[in-house]
MARPA-450258 format. One record per residue: residue number from 1; x, y, z of N, C-alpha, C in turn. Coordinates in steps of 0.1 Angstrom, whole numbers, plus 5000, padded with zeros to 4 digits. Layout:
N
+-----+-------+--------+------+--------+---------+------+-------+--------+------+
: num : neast : nnorth :  nup : caeast : canorth : caup : ceast : cnorth :  cup :
+-----+-------+--------+------+--------+---------+------+-------+--------+------+
: NUM :     X :      Y :    Z :      X :       Y :    Z :     X :      Y :    Z :
...
+-----+-------+--------+------+--------+---------+------+-------+--------+------+
This chain:
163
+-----+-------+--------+------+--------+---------+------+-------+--------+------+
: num : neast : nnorth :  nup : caeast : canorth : caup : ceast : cnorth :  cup :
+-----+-------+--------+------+--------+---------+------+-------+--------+------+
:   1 :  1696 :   0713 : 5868 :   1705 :    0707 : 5858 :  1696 :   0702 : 5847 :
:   2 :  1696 :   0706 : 5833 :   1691 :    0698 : 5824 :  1691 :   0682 : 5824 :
:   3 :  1681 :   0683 : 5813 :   1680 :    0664 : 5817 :  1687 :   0662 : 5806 :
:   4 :  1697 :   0647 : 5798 :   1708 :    0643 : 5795 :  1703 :   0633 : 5787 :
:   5 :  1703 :   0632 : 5774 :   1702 :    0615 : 5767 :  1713 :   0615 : 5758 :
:   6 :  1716 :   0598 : 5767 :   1727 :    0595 : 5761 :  1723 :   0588 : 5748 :
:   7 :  1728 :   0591 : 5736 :   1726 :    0583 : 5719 :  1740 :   0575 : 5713 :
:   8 :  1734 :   0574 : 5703 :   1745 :    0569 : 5693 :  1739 :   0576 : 5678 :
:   9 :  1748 :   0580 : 5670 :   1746 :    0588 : 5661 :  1758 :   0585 : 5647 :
:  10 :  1754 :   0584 : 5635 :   1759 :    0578 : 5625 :  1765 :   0587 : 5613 :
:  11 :  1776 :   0590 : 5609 :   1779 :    0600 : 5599 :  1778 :   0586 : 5587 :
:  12 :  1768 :   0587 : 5577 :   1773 :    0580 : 5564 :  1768 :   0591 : 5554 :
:  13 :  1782 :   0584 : 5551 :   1784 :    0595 : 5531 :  1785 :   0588 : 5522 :
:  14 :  1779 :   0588 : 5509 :   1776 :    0587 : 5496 :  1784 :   0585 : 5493 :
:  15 :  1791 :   0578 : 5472 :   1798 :    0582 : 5471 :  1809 :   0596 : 5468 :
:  16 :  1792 :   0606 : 5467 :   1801 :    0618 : 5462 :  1801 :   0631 : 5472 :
:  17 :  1799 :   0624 : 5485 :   1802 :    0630 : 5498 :  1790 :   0633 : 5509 :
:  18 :  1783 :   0631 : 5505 :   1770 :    0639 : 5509 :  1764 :   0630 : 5527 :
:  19 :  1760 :   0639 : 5528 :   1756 :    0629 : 5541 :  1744 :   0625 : 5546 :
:  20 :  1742 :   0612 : 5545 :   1725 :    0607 : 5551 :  1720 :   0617 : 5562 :
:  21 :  1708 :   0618 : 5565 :   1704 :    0628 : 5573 :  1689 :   0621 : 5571 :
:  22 :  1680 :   0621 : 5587 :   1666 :    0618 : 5587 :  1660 :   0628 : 5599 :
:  23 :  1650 :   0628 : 5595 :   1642 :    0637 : 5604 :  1633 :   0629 : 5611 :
:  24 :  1627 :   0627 : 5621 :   1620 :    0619 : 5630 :  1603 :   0629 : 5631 :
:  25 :  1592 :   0622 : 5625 :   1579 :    0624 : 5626 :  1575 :   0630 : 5639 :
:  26 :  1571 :   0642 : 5634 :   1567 :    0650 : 5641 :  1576 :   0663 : 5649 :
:  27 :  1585 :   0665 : 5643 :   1600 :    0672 : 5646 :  1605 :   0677 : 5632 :
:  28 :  1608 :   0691 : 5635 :   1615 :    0701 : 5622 :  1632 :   0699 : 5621 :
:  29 :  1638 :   0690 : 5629 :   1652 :    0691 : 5622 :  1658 :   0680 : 5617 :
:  30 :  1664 :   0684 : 5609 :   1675 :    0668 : 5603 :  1686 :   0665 : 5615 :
:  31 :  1691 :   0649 : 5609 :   1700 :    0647 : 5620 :  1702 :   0634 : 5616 :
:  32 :  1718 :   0630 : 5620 :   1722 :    0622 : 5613 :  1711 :   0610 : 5620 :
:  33 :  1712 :   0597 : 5615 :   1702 :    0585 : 5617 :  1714 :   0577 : 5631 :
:  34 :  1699 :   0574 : 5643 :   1709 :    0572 : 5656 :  1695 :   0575 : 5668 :
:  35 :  1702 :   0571 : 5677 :   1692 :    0568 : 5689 :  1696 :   0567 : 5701 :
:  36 :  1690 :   0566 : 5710 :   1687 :    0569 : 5726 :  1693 :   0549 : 5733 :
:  37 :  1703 :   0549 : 5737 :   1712 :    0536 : 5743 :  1695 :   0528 : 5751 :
:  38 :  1698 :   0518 : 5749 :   1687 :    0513 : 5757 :  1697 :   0506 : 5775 :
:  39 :  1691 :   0507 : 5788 :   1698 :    0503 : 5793 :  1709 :   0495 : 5790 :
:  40 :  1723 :   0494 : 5797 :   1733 :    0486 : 5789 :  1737 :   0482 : 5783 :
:  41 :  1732 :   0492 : 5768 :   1736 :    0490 : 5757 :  1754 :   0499 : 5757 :
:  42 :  1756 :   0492 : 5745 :   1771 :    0504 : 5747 :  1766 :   0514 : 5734 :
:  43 :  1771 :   0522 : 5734 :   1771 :    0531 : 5720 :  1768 :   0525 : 5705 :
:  44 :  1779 :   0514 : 5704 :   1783 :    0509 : 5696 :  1775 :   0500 : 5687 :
:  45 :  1766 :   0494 : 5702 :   1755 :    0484 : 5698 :  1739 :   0494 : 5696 :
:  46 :  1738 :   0504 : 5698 :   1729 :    0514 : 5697 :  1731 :   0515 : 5690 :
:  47 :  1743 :   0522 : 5680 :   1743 :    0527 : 5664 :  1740 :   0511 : 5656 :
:  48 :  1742 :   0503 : 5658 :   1739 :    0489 : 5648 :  1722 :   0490 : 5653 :
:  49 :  1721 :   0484 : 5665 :   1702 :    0488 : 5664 :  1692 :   0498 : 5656 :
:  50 :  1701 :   0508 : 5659 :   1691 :    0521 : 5656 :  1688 :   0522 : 5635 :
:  51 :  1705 :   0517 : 5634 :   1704 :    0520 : 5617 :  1693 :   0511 : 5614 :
:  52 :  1693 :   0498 : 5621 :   1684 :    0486 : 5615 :  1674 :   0492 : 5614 :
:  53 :  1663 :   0495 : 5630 :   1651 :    0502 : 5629 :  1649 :   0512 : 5622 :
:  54 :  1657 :   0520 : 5621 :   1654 :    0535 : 5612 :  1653 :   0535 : 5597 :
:  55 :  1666 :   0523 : 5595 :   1662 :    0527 : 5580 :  1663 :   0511 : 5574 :
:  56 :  1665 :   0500 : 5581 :   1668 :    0487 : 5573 :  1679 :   0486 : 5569 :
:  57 :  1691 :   0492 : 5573 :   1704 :    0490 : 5569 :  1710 :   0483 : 5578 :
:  58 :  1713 :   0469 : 5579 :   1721 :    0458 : 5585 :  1739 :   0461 : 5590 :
:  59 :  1741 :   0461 : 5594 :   1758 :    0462 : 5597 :  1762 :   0450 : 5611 :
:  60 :  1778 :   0450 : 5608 :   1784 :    0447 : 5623 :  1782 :   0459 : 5635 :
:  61 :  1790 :   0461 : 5643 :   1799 :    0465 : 5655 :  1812 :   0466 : 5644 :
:  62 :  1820 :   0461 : 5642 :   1834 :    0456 : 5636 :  1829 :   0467 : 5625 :
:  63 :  1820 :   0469 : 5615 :   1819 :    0480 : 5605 :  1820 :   0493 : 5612 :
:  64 :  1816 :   0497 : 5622 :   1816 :    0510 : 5630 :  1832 :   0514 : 5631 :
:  65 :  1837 :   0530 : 5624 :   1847 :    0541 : 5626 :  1845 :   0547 : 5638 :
:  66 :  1853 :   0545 : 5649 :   1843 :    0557 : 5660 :  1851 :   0572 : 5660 :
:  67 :  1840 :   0580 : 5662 :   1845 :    0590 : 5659 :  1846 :   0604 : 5668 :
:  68 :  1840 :   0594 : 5679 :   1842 :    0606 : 5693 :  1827 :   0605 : 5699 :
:  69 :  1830 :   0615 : 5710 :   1816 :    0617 : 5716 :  1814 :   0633 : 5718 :
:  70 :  1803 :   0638 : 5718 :   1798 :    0650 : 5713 :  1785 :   0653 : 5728 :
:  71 :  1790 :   0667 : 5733 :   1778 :    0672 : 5739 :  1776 :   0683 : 5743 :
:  72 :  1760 :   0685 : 5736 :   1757 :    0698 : 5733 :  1739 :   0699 : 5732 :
:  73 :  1733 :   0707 : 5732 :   1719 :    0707 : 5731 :  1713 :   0696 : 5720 :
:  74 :  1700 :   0696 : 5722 :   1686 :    0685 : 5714 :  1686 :   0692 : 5706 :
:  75 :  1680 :   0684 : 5695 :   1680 :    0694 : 5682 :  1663 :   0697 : 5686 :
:  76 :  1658 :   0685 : 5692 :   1639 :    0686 : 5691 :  1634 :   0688 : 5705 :
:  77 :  1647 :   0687 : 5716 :   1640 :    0687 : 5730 :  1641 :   0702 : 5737 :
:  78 :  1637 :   0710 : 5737 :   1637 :    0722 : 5746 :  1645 :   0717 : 5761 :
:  79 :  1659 :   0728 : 5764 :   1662 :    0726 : 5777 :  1667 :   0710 : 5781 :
:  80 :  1669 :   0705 : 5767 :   1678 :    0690 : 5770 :  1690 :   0690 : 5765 :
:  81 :  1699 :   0681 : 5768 :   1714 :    0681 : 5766 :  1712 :   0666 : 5755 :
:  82 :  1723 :   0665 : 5751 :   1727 :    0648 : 5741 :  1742 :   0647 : 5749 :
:  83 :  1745 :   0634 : 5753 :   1757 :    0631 : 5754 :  1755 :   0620 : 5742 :
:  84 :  1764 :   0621 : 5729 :   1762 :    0615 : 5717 :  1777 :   0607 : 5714 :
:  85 :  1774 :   0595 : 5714 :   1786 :    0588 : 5705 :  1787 :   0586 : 5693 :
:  86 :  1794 :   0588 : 5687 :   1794 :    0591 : 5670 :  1802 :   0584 : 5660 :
:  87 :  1795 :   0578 : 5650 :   1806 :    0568 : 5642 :  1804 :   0571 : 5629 :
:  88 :  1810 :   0567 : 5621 :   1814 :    0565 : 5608 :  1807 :   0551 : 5602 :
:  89 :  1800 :   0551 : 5592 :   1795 :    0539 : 5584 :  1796 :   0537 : 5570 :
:  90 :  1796 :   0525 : 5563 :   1792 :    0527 : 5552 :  1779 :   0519 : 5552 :
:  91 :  1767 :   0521 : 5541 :   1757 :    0520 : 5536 :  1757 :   0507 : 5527 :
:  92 :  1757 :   0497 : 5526 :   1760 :    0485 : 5512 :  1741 :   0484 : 5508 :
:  93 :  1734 :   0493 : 5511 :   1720 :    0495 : 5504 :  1715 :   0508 : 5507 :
:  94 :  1705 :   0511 : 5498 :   1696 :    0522 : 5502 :  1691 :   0523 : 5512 :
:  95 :  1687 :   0537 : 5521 :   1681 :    0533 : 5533 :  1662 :   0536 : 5528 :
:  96 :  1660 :   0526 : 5537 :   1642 :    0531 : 5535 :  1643 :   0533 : 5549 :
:  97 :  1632 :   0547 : 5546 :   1625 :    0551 : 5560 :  1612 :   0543 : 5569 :
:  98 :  1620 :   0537 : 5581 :   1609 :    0528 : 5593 :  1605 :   0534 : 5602 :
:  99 :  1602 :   0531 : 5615 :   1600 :    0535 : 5627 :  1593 :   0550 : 5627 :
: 100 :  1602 :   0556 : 5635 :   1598 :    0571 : 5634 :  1607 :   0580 : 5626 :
: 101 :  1606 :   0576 : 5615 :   1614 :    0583 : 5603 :  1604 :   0591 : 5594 :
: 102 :  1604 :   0597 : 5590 :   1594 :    0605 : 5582 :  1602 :   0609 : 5569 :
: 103 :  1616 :   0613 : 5572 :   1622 :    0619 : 5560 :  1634 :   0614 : 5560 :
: 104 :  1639 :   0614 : 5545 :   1653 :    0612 : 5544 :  1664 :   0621 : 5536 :
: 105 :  1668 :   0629 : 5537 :   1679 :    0640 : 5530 :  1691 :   0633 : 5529 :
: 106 :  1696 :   0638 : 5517 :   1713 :    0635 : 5513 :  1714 :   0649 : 5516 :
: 107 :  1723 :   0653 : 5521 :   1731 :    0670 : 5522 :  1746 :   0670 : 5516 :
: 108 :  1747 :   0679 : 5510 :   1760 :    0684 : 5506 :  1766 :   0693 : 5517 :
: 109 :  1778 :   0687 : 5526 :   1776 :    0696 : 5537 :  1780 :   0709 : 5532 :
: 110 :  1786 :   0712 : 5518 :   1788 :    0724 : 5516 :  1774 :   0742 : 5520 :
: 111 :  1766 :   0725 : 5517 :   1750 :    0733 : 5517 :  1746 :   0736 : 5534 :
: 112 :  1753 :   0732 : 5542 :   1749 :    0732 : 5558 :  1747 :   0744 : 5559 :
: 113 :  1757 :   0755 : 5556 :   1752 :    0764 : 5558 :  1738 :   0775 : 5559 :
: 114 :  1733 :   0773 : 5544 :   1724 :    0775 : 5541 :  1708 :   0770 : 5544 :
: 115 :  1710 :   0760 : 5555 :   1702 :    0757 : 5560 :  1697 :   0763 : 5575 :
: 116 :  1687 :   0763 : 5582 :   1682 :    0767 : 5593 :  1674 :   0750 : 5602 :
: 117 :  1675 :   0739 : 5592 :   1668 :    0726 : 5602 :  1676 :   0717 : 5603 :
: 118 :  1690 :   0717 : 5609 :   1703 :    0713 : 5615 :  1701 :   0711 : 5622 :
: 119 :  1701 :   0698 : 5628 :   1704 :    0694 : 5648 :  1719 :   0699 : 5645 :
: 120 :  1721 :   0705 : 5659 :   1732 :    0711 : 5664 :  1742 :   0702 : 5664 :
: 121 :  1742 :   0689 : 5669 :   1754 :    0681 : 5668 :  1762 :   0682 : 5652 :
: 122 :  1750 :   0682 : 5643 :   1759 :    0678 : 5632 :  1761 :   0695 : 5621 :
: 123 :  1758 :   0705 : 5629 :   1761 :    0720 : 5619 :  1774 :   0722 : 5635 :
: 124 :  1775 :   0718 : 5647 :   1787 :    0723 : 5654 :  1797 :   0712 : 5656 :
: 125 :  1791 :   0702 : 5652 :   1805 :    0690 : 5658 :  1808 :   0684 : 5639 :
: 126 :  1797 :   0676 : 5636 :   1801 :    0667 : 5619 :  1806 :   0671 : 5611 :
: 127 :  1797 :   0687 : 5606 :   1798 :    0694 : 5597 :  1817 :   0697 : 5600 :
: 128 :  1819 :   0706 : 5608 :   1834 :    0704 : 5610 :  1844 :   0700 : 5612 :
: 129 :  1840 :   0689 : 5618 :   1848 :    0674 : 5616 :  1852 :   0675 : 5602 :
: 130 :  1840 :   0675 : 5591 :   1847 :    0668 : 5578 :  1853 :   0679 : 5570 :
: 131 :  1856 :   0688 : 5580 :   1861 :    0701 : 5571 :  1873 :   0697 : 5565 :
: 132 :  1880 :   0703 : 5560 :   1893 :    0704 : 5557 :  1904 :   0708 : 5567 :
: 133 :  1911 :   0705 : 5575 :   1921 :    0713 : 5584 :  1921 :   0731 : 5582 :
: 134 :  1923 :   0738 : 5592 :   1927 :    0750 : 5590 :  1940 :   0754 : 5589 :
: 135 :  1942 :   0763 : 5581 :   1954 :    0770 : 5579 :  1962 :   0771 : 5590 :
: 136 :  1971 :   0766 : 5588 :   1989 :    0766 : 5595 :  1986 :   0779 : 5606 :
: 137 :  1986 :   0782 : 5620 :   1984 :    0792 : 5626 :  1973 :   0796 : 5637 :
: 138 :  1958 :   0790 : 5624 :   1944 :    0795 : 5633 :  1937 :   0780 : 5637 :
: 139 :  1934 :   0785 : 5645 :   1923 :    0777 : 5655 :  1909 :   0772 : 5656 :
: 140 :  1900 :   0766 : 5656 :   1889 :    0769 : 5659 :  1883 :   0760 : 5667 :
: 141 :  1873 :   0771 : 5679 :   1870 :    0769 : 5690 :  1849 :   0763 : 5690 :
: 142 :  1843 :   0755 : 5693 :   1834 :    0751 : 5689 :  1820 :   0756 : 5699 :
: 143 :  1826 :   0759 : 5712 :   1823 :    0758 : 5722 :  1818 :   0747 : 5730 :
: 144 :  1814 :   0738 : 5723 :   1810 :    0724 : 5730 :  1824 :   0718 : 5736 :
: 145 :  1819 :   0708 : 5740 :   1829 :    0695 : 5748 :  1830 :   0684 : 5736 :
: 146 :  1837 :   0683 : 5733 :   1841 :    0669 : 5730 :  1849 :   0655 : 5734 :
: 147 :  1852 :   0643 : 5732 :   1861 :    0636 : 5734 :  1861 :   0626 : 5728 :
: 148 :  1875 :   0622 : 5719 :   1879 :    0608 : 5717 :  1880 :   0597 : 5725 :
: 149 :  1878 :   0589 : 5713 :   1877 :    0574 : 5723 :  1878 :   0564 : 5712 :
: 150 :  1880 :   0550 : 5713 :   1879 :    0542 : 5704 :  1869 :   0528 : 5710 :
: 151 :  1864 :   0518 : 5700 :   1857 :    0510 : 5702 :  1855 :   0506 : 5716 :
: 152 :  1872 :   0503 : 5720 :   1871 :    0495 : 5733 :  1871 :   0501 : 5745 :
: 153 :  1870 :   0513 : 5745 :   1873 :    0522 : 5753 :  1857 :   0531 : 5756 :
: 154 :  1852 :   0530 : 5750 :   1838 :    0531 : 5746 :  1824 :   0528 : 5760 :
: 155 :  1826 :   0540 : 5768 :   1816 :    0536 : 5781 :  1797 :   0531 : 5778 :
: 156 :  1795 :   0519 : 5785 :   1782 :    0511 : 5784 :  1773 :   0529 : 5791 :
: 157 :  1761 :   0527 : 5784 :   1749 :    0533 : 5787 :  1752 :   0534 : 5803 :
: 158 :  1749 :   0546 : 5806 :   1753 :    0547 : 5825 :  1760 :   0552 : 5828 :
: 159 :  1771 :   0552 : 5822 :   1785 :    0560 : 5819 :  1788 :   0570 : 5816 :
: 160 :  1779 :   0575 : 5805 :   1779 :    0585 : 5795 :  1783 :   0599 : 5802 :
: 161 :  1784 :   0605 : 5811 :   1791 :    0614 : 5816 :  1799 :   0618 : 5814 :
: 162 :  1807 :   0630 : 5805 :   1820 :    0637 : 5799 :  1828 :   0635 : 5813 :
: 163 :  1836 :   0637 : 5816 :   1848 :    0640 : 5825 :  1855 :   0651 : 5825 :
+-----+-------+--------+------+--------+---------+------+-------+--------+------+
């Protein structure tokens, strides 16, 4: 069985859509800004930690959209899985790059495509998340697992196991 890290992981967009994205020192992909639960943390409280360290951006819990949980391969670990909780934020500052941040990208997700240094969460779960609905009829199938959930419903670090 692959080994499993459970994170928390942050969609924030600009005003003119684009989406923050950082790359972590010494590793080739982007990915949204977010982190590894520390024991008994919940998701929720991992994405407020992690933004702080990563980039100096301050928030509540109460500012967090949740937006599901996501699982599917590492973007940097060979033969590892993410079980990822995912939220929505807004930004009230620029982010500077701390910790193990090296880089910071705005993307136009129109531009995802055309890229090749995508963590997979966010070119098979984000990126289509913010699509536009499909046409009356068709479907699309992602092949990952996903699942909704909201704040309170939201399982502590330990938990993290899809069902």
């Amino acid at each position: 069985m692959p080994a499993v890290l459970t994170l928390s992981a942050l969609v924030i967009r600009d005003r003119s859509g684009r989406l923050l994205l950082v790359r972590k020192r010494g590793t080739g992909k982007f990915m949204q800004p977010g982190g590894k639960l520390e024991p008994g943390e919940s998701f929720a409280a991992a994405a407020v930690r992690e933004l702080e360290e990563e980039l100096g951006i301050r928030i509540q819990e109460s500012e967090l959209t949740p937006l599901g949980r996501w699982y599917g391969p590492a973007a940097n670990e060979a033969g590892t899985y993410i079980d990822a909780g995912l939220f929505a934020c807004s930004a009230a500052r620029d982010p500077v790059p701390a910790a193990e941040i090296e880089e910071i990208l705005w993307l136009d997700p129109a531009e995802a495509g055309r890229r090749d240094d995508l963590a997979p969460l966010l070119t098979e779960h984000v990126i289509p998340l913010l699509a536009p609905p499909p046409a009356a009829g068709t479907h699309t199938v992602t092949g990952r697992r996903t699942e909704s959930w909201s704040n309170s419903s939201m399982p502590a670090s330990g938990s993290g196991r899809l069902k």
